[in-house]
N, C-alpha and C positions, 0 to 999 in steps of 0.2 A: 544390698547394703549401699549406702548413697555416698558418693565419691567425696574422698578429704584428698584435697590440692595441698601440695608441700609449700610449707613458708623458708625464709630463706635464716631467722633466725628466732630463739624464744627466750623468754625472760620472764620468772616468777618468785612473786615475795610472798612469805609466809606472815599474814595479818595477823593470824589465829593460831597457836598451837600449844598444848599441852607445857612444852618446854622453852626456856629463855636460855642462851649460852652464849657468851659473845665470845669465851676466852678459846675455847678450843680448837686448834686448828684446823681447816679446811681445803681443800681443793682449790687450786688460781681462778677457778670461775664460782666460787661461791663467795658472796660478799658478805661478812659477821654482822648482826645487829647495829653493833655502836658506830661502826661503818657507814652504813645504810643514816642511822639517825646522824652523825655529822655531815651526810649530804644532801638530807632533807631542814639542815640548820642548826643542829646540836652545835652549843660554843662552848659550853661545861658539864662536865659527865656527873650527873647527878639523879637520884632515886626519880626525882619529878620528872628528869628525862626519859629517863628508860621505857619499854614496853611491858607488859604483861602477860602473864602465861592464863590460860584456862583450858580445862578439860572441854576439847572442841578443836575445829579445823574451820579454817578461809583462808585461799589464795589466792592472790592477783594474778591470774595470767595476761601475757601481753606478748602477741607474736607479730611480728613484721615480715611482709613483703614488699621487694622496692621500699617504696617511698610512703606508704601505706601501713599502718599498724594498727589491731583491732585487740578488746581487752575484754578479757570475762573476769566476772568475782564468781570464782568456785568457791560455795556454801561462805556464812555469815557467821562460826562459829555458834557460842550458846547463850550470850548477854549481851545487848544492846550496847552497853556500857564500855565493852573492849572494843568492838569496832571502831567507836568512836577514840577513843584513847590512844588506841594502837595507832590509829589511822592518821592522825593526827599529830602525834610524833615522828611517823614513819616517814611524812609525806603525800599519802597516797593520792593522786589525782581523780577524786572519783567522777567528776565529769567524762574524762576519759573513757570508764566502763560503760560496754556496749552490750552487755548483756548478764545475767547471772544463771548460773545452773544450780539448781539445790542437789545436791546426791541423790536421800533421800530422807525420810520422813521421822526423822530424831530431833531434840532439842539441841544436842552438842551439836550440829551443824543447821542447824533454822533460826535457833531461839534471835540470834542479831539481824535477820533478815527484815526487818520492821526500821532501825535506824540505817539501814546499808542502804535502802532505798529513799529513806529522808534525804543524806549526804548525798547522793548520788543526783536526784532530781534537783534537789535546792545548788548543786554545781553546775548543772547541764543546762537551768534555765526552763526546770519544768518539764521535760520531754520524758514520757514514760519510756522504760526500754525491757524489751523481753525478760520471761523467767522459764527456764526450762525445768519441767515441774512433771511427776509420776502419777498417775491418778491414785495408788493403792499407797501412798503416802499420808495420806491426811485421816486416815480412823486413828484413835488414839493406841496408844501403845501401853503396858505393862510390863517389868519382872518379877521375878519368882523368890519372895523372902524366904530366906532359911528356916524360921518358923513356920512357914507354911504363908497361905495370904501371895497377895499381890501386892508390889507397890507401881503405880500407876508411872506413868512418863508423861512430861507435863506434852500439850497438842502444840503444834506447829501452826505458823499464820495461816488460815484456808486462805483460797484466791482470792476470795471478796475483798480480804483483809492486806494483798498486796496490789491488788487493784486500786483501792481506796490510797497506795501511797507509790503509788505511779508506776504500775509492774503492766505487763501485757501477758498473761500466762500463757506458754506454749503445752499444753500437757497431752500426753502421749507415752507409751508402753514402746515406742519403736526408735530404732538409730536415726538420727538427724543429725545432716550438716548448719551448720552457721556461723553466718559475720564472712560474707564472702567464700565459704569453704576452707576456712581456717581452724576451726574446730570441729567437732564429730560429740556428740552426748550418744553412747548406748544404748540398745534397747538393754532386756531383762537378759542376764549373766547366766547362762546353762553350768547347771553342778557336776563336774564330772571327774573329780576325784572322790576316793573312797573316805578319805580321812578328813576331809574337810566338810565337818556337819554345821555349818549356821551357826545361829543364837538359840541351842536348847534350851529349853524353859518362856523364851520372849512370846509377847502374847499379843493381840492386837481385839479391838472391840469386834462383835461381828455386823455382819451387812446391818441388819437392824437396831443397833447399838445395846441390846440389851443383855449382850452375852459379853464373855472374852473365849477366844478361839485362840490354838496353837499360829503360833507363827513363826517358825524357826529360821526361814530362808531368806526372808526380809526381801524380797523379790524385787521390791520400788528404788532399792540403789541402783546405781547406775556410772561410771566410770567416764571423765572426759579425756580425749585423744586430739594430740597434734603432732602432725607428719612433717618434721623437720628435713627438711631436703640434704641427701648428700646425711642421715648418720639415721633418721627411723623415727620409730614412733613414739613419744612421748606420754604414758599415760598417766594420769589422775587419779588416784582411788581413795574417797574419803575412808573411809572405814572396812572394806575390805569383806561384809558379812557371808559375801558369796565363798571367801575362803579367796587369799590372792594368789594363790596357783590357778584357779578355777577364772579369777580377772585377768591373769596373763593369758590364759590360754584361749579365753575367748576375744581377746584383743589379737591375740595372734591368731586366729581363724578369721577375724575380722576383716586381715591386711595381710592375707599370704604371701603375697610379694613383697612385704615391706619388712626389714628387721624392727625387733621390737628394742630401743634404744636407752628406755628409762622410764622408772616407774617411781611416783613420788606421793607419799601420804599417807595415811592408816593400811595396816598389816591385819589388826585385831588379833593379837598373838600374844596377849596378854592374860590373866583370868585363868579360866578354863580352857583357854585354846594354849597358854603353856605346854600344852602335852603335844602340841602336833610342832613346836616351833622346829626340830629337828628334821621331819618329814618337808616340813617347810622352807626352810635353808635351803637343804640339800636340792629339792624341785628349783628354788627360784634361778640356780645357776645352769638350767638348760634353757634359759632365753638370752643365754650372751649379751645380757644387759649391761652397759658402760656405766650408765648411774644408776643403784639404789638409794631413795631417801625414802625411810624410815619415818615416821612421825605418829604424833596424836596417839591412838590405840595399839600402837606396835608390844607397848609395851620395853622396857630397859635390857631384859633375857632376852629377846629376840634380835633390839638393834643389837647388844653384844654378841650373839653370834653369828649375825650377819657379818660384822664389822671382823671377824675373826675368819669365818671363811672366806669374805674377795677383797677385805683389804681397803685401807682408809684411800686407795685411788675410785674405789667403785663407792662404797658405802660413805654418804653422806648426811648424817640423819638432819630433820628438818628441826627448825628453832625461831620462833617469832623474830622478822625482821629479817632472816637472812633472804638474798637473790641469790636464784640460780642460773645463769646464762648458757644455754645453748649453743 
């Protein structure tokens, strides 16, 4: 496993997510939407100001040491369109990002990875900058229509196609540190509870494109990590398809000596995995996690009994616009 050095603090804003909420209260270190947009220049609260919600996940991370601070965009959300929108209200410095990590290989977190690299290059001055990328991400994808049939999942940029708007693909199946040993991207997530089965029914093209083949485990996710010094480890998890008991616990084999501190972003406990969110509560409170934030595919049943079992000091769910400070 390759070594992640502690930063001394972190800081992340939700570009992309499912839900918009500025009114509900929060925790002293989460800052609300309309927050966020009066101190990227909001001067009247109005519909054209606000941000937008879509089914999809993107987060700015941004962790400092010393005098030093390096920034990933974790996934791009599903439409070109919100990035830009979002980002653009928000504030977001995309010059700043020094790299991107895509999860894996869905449109609710690719489909904006095309204009996130536009913004990005056209701030920085042209300089292309990594994408950490899955190889078994890029066959196209399907689900299972209730009549029977397939409905297909529209394809993700290939690398040609982030090459061509100034990306350096890093692609690899293995854990890797980066940006100074500030961040950690996973390898592939071992299954090892009994209740958390995947995406039954999800389908994926085969090697030779001419088939569709099961693909329940969605294997090409992958989870980012940063080791905050003095409280643990921070994880990432866009969509959770590994089951996120199964993401905690490989985060926590990952970093034996490190607690695991806070976990932020898709559950997938929505759907059909309604039936496990019980089994799932009840597991997630043996990692003595200070933050839960909930988002994107959690699903509403699930933040609510998260938020019922630890308590609006731990349970945070995530909402376009808000920071969370470490």
């Amino acid at each position: 496993m390759p070594t992640l050095q502690p930063v001394d603090r972190l800081e992340f804003q939700i570009l992309i997510d499912n839900l918009t909420d500025s009114l509900s209260t929060a925790p002293s270190n989460v800052t609300l939407e309309w927050t966020a947009l009066m101190r990227a220049g909001m001067r009247q609260l109005s519909g054209r100001c606000q941000c937008c919600a879509n089914h999809g996940l993107a987060v700015v991370v941004k962790a400092f040491r010393g005098e030093a601070s390096r920034v990933v965009l974790f996934d791009a959300g599903p439409v070109e369109f919100a990035v830009e929108y979002n980002g653009t209200r928000l504030g977001i410095d995309f010059a700043s990002i020094n790299a991107v990590v895509l999860s894996h290989g869905h449109w609710d977190h690719a489909g904006g990875l095309p204009i996130a690299f536009d913004l990005i290059t056209k701030a920085n001055g042209g300089r292309a900058i990594p994408c950490y990328l899955h190889p078994g991400m890029f066959r196209q994808r399907a689900l299972p229509l209730t009549g029977g049939g397939l409905l297909p999942i529209r394809e993700i940029p290939s690398p040609d196609d982030l090459v061509a708007k100034g990306a350096v693909p890093v692609v690899t199946t293995e854990a890797q540190v980066l940006l100074d040993d500030m961040f950690l991207v996973s390898g592939e997530i071992p299954r090892m509870t009994s209740y958390e089965k995947g995406f039954p029914g999800h389908k994926r093209r085969s090697e030779d494109g001419k088939s569709w083949e099961d693909d329940p485990l969605i294997m090409d996710e992958r989870f980012l990590a940063v080791h905050v010094g003095g409280k643990g480890i921070v994880v990432f998890t866009a969509c959770s398809h590994a089951g996120i008991i199964n993401v905690l616990k490989h985060a926590q084999s990952s970093f034996p000596a490190i607690p695991l501190y806070a976990v932020a972003g898709g559950f997938h406990l929505a759907g059909g995995n309604e039936k496990i969110i019980a089994e799932s509560v009840r597991d997630i409170g043996t990692f003595g996690l200070t933050l839960i934030a909930p988002g994107h595919c959690t699903g509403w049943r699930a933040v609510n009994a998260l938020a019922n079992a630890y308590g609006d000091s731990t349970v945070a769910p995530l909402a376009v616009g808000k920071i969370f400070a470490i």
